[in-house]
C-alpha positions as a Markdown table, in Angstrom:
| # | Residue | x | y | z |
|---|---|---|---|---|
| 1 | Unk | 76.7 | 81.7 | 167.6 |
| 2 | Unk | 75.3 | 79.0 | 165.5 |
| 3 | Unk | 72.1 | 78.7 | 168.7 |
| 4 | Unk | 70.5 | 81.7 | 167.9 |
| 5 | Unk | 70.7 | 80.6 | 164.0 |
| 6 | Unk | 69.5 | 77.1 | 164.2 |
| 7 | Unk | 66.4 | 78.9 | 167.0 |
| 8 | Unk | 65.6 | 81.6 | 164.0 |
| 9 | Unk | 65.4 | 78.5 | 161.2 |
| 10 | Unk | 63.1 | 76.8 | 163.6 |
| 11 | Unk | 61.2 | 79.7 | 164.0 |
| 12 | Unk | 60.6 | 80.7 | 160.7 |
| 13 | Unk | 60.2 | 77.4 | 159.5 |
| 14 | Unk | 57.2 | 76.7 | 162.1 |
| 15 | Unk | 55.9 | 79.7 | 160.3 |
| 16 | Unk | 56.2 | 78.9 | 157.4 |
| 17 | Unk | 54.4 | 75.5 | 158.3 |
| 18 | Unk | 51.6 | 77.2 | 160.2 |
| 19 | Unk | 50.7 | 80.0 | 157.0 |
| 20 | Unk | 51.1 | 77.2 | 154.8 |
| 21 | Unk | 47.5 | 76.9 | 154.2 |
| 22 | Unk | 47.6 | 80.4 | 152.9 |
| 23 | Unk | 49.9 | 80.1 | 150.0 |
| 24 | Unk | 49.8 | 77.8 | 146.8 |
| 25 | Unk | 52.5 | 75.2 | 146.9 |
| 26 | Unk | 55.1 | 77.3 | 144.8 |
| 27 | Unk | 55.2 | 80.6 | 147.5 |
| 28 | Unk | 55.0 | 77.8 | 150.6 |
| 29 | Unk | 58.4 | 76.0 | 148.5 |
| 30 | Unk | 60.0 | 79.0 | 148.1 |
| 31 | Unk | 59.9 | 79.8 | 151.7 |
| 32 | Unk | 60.1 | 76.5 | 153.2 |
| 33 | Unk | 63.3 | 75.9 | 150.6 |
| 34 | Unk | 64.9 | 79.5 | 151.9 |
| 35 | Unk | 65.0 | 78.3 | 155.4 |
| 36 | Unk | 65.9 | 74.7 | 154.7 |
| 37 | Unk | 68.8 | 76.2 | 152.0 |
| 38 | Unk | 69.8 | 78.9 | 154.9 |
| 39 | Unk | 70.8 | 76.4 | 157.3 |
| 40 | Unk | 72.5 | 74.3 | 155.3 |
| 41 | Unk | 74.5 | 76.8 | 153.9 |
| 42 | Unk | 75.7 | 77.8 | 157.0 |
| 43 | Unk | 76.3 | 74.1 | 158.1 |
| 44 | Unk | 78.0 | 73.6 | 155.1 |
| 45 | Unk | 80.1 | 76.3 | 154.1 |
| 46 | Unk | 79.3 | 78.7 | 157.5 |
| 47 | Unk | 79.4 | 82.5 | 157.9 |
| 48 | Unk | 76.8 | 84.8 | 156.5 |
| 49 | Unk | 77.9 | 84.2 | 152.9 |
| 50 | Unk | 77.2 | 80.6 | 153.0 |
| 51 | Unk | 73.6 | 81.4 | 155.0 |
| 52 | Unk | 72.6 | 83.8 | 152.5 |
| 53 | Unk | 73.8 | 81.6 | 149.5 |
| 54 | Unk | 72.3 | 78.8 | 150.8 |
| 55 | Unk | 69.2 | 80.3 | 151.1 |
| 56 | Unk | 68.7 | 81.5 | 147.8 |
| 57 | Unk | 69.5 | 78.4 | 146.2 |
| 58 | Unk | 66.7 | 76.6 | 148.4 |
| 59 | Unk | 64.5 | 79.5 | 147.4 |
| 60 | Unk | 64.8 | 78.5 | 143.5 |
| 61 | Unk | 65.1 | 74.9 | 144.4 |
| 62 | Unk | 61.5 | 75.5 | 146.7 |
| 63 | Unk | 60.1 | 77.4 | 144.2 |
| 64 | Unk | 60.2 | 75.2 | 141.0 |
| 65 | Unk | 59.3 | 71.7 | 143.1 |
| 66 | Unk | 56.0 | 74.1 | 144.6 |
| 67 | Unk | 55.6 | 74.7 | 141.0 |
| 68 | Unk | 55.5 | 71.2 | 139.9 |
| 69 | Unk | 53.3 | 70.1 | 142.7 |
| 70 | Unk | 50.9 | 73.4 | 141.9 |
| 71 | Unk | 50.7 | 71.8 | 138.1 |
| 72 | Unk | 49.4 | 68.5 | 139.4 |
């Protein structure tokens, strides 16, 4: 069960890479941080909790270090 997950992370990261030039840094850290978060959360902690947990915090994590960079 843990394929199809890691193939879905892939695939929205590669997304994620490929519209980056269409987003400031914050909205491209807050999606690249989801996915990165999502994936570790399983890893970590597994099930959907820990995926959806995960993602959120790599969501806030994403979105303040786009911020920073956006400020620069």
């Amino acid at each position: 069960m843990k394929k199809p997950l890691t193939s879905t992370a892939l695939a929205l990261l590669a997304s994620a890479a490929l519209l980056g030039g269409c987003a400031n840094n914050q909205q491209l850290g807050t999606g690249v941080g989801a996915v990165a978060g999502g994936v570790v959360g399983d890893a970590v902690l597994g099930g959907p909790l820990g995926t959806l947990g995960g993602a959120a915090a790599g969501a806030v994590i994403g979105n303040q270090i786009g911020k920073n960079q956006d400020k620069k």
